[in-house]
C-alpha positions as CSV (number, residue, x, y, z in Angstrom):
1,X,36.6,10.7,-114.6
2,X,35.7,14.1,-116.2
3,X,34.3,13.3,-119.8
4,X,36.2,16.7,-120.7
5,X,39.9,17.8,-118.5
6,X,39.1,21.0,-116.5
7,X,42.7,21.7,-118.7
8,X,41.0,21.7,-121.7
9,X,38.0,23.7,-120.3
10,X,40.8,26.2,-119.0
11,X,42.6,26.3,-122.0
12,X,39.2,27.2,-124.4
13,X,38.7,30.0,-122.1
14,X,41.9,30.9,-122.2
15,X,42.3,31.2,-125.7
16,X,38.8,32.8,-125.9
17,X,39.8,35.7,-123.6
18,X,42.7,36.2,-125.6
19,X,40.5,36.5,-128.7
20,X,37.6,38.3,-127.3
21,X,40.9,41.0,-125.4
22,X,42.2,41.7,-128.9
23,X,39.1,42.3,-131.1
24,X,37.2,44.8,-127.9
25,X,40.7,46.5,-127.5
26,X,41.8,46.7,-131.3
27,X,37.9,48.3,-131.9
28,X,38.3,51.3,-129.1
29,X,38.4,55.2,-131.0
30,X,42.0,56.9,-130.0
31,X,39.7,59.1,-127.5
32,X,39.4,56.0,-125.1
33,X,43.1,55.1,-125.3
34,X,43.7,56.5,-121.8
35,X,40.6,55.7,-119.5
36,X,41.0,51.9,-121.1
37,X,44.8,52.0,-120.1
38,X,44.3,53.2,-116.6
39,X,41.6,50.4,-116.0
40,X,44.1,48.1,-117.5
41,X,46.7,49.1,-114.9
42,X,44.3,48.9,-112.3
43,X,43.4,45.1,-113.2
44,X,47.5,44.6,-113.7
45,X,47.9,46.0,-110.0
46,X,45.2,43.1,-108.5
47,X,47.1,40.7,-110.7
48,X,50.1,41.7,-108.6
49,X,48.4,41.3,-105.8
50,X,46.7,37.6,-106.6
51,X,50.0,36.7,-107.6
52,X,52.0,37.8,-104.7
53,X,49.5,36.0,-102.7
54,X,49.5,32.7,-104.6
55,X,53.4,32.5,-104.7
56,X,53.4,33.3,-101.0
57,X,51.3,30.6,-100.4
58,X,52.4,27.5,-102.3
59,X,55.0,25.2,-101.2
60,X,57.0,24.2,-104.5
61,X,59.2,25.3,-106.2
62,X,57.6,25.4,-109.6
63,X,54.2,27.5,-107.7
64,X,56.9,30.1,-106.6
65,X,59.0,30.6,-109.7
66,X,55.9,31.2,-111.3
67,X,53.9,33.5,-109.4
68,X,57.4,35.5,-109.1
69,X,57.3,35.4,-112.9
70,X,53.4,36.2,-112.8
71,X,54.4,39.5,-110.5
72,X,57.6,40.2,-113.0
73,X,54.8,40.7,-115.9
74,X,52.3,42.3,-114.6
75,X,54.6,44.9,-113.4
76,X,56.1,45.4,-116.3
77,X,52.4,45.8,-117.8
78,X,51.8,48.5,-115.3
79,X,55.0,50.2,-115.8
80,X,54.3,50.0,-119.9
81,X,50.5,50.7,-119.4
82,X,51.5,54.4,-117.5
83,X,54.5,55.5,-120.5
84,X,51.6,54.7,-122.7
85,X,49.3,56.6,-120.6
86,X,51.4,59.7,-120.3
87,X,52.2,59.1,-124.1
88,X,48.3,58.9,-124.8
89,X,48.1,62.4,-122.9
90,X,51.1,64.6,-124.3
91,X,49.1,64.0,-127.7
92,X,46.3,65.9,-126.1
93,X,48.2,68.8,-124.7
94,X,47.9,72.3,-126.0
95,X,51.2,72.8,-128.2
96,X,52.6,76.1,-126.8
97,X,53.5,78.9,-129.5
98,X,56.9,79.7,-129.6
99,X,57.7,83.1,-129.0
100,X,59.9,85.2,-131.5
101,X,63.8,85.2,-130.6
102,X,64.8,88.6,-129.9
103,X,66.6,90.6,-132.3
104,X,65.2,89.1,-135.5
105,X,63.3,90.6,-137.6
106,X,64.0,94.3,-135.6
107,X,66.3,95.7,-137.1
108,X,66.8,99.5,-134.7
């Protein structure tokens, strides 16, 4: 036997990702909203992949409801990661000036 579970070892790093995730992403200035987003997506889309692959290839049902579950997430990360993407880039747009309506103001 182990003298620690590899669940345990899993589970630490696990819980240290999570920790490590939230204090790098909660740190980044607005201006790298959108490159760290699309890098984000890009990871979400291999997780897709990994998980398409490992549901594909177990045999239980437990190892397929899961990876469908794992593909179910991460697409919805993907999908949530581009509205904030195009959300983080509107904010950067040039705000057009509106032109005056005609007829006020001339009074001929």
């Amino acid at each position: 036997m182990d003298p620690v579970s590899h669940t345990v070892i899993n589970l630490i790093i696990f819980v240290l990702a999570i920790y490590v995730g939230y204090h790098v992403v909660w740190t980044v200035t607005p201006a790298l909203h959108t490159p760290l987003m699309a890098v984000t997506n890009a990871i979400s889309a291999i997780v897709i992949v990994g998980a398409m692959l490992a549901a594909a290839l177990t045999e239980s049902g437990l190892g397929k409801t899961m990876g469908v579950l794992a593909v179910a997430l991460a697409a919805v990360n993907v999908f949530g990661g581009f509205l904030v993407t195009r959300r983080m880039l509107e904010m950067f747009r040039k705000k057009d000036k509106k032109a005056p309506a005609a007829g006020k103001g001339n009074a001929a």
